[in-house]
Residue, then its C-alpha position, 0 to 999 in steps of 0.5 A: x628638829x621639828x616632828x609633826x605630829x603623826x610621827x612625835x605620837x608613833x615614835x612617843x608611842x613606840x618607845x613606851x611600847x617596844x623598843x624601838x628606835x627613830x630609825x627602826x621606825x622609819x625602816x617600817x613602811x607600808x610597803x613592807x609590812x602590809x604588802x607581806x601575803x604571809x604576814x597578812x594572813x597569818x596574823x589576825x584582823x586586830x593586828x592587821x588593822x591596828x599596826x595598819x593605823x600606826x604606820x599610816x600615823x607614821x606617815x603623817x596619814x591621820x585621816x587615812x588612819x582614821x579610816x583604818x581605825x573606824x574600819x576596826x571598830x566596825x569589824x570589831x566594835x568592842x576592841x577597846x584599843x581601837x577607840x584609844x588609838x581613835x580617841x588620840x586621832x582625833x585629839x590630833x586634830x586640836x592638840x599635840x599628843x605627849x603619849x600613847x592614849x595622851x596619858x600623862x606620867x599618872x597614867x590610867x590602869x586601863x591606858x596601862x593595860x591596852x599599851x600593854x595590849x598594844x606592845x604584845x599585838x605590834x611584836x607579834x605583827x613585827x616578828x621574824x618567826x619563822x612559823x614553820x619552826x617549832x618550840x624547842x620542846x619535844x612535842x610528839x601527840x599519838x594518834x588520837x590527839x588531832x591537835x595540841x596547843x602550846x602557850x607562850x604566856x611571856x608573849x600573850x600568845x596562843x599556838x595551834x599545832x596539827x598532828x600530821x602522822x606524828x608531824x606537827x604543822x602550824x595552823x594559826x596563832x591567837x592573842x590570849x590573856x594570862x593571870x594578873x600576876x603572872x605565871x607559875x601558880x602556887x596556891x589558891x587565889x593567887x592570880x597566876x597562870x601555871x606552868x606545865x603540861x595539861x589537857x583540856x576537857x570538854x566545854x562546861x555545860x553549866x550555864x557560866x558568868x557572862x565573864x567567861x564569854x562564848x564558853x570554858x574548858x576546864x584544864x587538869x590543874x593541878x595535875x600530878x606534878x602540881x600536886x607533887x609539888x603542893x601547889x594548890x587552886x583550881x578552875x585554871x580554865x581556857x575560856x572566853x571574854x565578856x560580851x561587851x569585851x573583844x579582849x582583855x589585857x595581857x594580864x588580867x585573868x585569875x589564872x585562867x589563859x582567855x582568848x576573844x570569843x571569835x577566836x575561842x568559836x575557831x578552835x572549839x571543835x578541836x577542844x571539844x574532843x576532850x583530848x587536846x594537849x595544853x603545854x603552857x611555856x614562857x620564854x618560848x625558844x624555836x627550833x627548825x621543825x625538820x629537826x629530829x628530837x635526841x630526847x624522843x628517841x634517848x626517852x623511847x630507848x629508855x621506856x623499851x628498856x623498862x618495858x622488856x624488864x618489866x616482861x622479864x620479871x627481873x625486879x631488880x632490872x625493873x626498879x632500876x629504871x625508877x628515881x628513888x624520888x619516885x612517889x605515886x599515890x602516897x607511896x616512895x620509891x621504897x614502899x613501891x620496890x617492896x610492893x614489886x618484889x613481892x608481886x614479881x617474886x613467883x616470876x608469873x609470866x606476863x604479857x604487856x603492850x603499849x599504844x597511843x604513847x604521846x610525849x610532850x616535855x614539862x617547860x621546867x628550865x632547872x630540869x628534864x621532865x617529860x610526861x607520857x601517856x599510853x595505853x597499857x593492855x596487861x595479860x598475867x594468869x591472874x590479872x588482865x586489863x587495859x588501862x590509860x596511864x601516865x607517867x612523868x620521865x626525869x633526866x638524873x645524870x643523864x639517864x632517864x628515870x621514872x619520878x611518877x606512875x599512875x592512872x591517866 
């Protein structure tokens, strides 16, 4: 059966894409997809216009796409997509196109990159998310963290969350750019963008490389769960693109997670508080966000606990609630239970207040970690103070348990 060419370039360029069918190709319209206020709205202008072209390509609507590319390329005149799927469109006109960017089996790195960019852009555009679910992660900011972040490396995609009284609501999503080699960084140089719970810092002041666009803000990586785990390295940034560059492929930083200048400008004032969480996950799953958080609860249960027999200076009560993996500036769980003993042996009278505790799970598949961080207030008749402190919560048979403590 004859295909004109509009349709042999979509269906070629959908199944190098995503996996996509004649039919499911045909089963997009415009219709369908333009005319969804949600959608529209939701998604960015880079994938409104851009999907807008290839459906209208889909529809032997060449100049039409045409007209929709150069709208883009206006609108954004660096995106180097656009002038790919520009270049392909007027190559139409004289020739029978054989690929996404007429590229041959030997394709270029750089068609390469911007099919891969395109892959990523479409199956967000064409996604049933549900945008008032939330990542099957327990996610619960205090008071002070306006915002949080979390990254799904797996889809080049940035979400930003608000902190309504402990409620997380969507606010917007962005297309973001990961290591070269992927995830899970190890060691220093090795181009990979670590897995993990962070926290953003405040814009680097230093005048930069033009490489890192309209500015950076440093993550804690390693953090201590890094460093626990010798993983080595530095300068994991979220930063933005060169001047003359809309985006970068999906995968093509050194580490770092890069969004477009446009869209680091957007969510800068949130950064610049220098408090907002950064969970960086990959094979994000979603759950409905009115779900209650079985861990949220089973944790806080477990630090009363631990709090209430710290206050009782029952030291072996007290120890009970630590992993004997537990490790905190060099010192085990044994050197850190002779320390208690010797500390608590008097059992002084004290008094210990927590506040501002945020929670946020460690995307680690093989285990449950949580990080948490509060404000301890510590009264004793010979010690008083008031410090931010960390700590990172295991699940060992099915009981939670302190791995690390430390100062935040």
């Amino acid at each position: 059966m004859a295909l004109n060419k509009g349709l042999t370039y979509v269906l070629l360029a959908a199944i190098t894409l995503v996996p996509w069918n004649a039919t499911a190709v045909n089963s997009y319209s415009l219709s369908n997809l333009l005319h969804k206020p949600e959608l529209r709205s939701l998604t960015g202008l880079a994938e409104n216009l851009l999907v807008k072209s290839l459906l209208e390509i889909t529809q032997g609507k060449n100049q039409q796409a045409l007209k929709t590319v150069d709208e883009l390329i206006q609108k954004i005149p660096n995106f180097k997509l656009a002038y790919l799927v520009r270049g392909d469109l007027l190559m139409a006109q004289a020739q029978h196109l054989q690929a996404f960017g007429n590229a041959n089996v030997n394709q270029a790195a750089a068609v390469k990159d911007l099919q891969a960019e395109a892959r990523v852009r479409i199956e967000r555009y064409l996604s049933n998310e549900n945008l008032d679910k939330l990542p099957n992660l327990l996610l619960a900011p205090n008071n002070q963290q306006s915002h949080l972040i979390v990254v799904d490396t797996d889809k080049s995609r940035l979400y930003l969350y608000k902190n309504n009284g402990g409620n997380l609501s969507y606010v917007a999503d962005y297309y973001v750019t990961v290591g070269k080699n992927g995830v899970g960084k190890q060691t220093e140089g090795d181009k990979r963008t670590p897995i993990g719970v962070y926290f953003a810092s405040q814009k680097l002041t230093k005048p930069l490389a033009d490489m890192y666009g309209n500015g950076a803000y440093p993550l804690n990586y390693p953090n201590e769960w890094d460093m626990q785990h010798n993983r080595s390295g530095s300068g994991i940034w979220l930063h933005g693109t060169p001047s003359t560059t809309y985006s970068r492929p999906p995968n093509a930083s050194d580490g770092c997670v890069v969004l477009t200048n446009q869209d680091l400008n957007t969510i800068a004032p949130i950064l610049q508080t220098g408090k907002t969480p950064v969970i960086i996950a990959n094979h994000l799953k979603w759950i409905n966000a009115d779900n209650t958080s079985a861990d949220k609860e089973s944790l806080q249960k477990a630090m009363n606990s631990w709090l209430n027999d710290w206050k009782s200076q029952n030291t072996p009560k007290y120890l009970s609630h630590y992993s004997q993996a537990f490790s905190t500036d060099g010192i085990n769980f044994q050197q850190w239970s002779d320390h208690k003993f010797t500390v608590q042996a008097s059992k002084p009278k004290v008094d210990i207040a927590l506040s501002n505790i945020s929670m946020f799970a460690y995307p680690d598949a093989d285990k449950k970690l949580v990080v948490v961080d509060f404000t301890q207030d510590f009264k004793s008749p010979t010690l008083s103070n008031k410090m931010q402190k960390r700590q990172y919560w295991i699940k060992e048979d099915n009981t939670w348990k302190i791995i690390y403590e430390g100062s935040a």
